[in-house]
N, C-alpha and C positions, 0 to 999 in steps of 0.2 A: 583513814582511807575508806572505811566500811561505813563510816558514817557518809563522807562527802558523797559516794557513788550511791548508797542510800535517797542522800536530797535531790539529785539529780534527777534519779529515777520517780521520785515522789511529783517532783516539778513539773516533769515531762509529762505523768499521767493525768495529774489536775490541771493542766494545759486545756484549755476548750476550741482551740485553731490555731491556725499560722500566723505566726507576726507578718508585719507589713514588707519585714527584709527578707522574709520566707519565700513570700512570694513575687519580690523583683527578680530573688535570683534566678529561681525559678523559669520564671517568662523570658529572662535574659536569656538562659542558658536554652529556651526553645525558640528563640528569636537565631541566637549564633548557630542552632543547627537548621532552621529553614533556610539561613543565607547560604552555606553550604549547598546543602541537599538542592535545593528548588534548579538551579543550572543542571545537575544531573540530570532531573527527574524530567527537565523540558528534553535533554538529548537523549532520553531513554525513549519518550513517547516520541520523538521525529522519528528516532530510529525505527523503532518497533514498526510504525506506521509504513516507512520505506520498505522496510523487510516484508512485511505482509502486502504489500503493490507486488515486488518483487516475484516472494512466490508464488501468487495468483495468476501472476502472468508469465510464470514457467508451468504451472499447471494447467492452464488451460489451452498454450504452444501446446503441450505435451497431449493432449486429449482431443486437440486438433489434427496432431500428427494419425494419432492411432484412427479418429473417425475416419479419415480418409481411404486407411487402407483398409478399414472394416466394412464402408459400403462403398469401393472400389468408385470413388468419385470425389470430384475437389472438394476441399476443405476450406471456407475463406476466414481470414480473422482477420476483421477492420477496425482500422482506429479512428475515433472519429472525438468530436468534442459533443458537451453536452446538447447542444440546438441541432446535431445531427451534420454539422460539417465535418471534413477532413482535413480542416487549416486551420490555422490558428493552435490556443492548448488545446490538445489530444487528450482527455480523462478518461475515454469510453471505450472499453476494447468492447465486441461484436463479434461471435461465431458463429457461423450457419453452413449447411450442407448446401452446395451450389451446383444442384442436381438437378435443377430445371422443373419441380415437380408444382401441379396448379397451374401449367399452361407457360411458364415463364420459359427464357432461355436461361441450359445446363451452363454453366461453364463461363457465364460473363460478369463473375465476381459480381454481382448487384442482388439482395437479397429479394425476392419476389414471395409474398404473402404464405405460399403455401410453405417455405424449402425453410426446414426447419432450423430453429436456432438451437444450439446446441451447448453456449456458451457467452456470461455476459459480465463485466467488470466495470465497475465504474469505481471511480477514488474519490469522488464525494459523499461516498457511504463511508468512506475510510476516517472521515474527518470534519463529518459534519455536516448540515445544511448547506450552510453559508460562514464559509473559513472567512473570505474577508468582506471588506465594503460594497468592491466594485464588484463582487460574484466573480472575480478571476481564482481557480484552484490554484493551491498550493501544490498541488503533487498532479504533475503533468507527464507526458511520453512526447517523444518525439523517434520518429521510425527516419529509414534512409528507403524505405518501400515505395515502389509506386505505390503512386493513387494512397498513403499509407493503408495498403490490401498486402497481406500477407499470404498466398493462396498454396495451402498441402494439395498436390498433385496426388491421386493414385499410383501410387511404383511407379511414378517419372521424376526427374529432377526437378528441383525446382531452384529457385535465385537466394541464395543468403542476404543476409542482411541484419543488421543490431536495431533493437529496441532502448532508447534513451528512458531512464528512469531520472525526473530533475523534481527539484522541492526547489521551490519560489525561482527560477528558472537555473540552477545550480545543478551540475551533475550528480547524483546519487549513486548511481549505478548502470551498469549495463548486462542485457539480457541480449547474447552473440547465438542467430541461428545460422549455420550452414548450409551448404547444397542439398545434403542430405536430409538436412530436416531435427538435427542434431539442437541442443539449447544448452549451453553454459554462459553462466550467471559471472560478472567481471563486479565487485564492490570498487568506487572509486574512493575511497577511506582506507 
């Protein structure tokens, strides 16, 4: 017995590499766990992606709500796409104080040079350049808002209304504001 474990061990050290079956199994055995892993790791990085649109845009509802009643004047948060429209995919959320200031009018939701921005999201920082061919984002909003303009009133009411969170036009999630200006976050998972 002392002998055989002996040769074994003699064999093993005068060994100068892997045999050739060393390292099929090997690669096999890292091949069977990429085919595994690789479907997780795509639905960890969507996720993770959605969850951070997500809370970006409860953070900055939330720091909307509070501007407004810190310089006792509206607050707008528009959503807009990347060329600056309000139709079509939505990727671009926009905060500004709509206080009228540099000559513009207070108070007509439209951002005017001076009236400061205060708050800015876009989801193709979330994911890239250019996610696909045609330049259409994968991770889009869609609002039930007019004009999709979201406007915090100083200590008045203002209109509730849900923020759609969609990947490749699929619901995600939803971001529900209230009258009062309230934000709970709805996962459609």
């Amino acid at each position: 017995m002392k002998n055989s474990l002996k040769r074994i061990s003699e064999s093993l050290l005068n060994k100068n590499g892997l045999s050739l079956v060393e390292v099929m199994v090997v690669v096999a055995l890292l091949l069977v766990m990429t085919a595994f892993a690789g479907p997780e790791m795509i639905r960890f990085s969507h996720a993770r992606k959605v969850n951070a649109v997500i809370r970006n845009t409860v953070m900055l509802l939330m720091n909307a709500r509070l501007d407004a009643f810190k310089i006792n004047s509206n607050t707008v948060v528009l959503f807009s796409n990347s060329a600056g429209k309000t139709d079509g995919d939505l990727d671009q959320i926009t905060v500004f104080q709509d206080n009228g200031n540099g000559g513009g009018t207070a108070k007509d939701g439209v951002q005017q040079p001076n009236e400061k921005q205060t708050g800015f999201l876009s989801t193709d920082l979330l994911q890239g350049s250019s996610p696909n061919p045609d330049n259409q984002s994968l991770l889009t909003f869609t609002t039930n808002f007019p004009d999709n303009r979201l406007v915090y009133r100083n200590r008045l009411g203002m209109f509730g209304g849900t923020i759609r969170v969609l990947w490749s036009g699929k619901e995600e999630g939803k971001v529900v504001i209230n009258c009062l200006g309230r934000v709970r976050v709805e996962k459609s998972r």
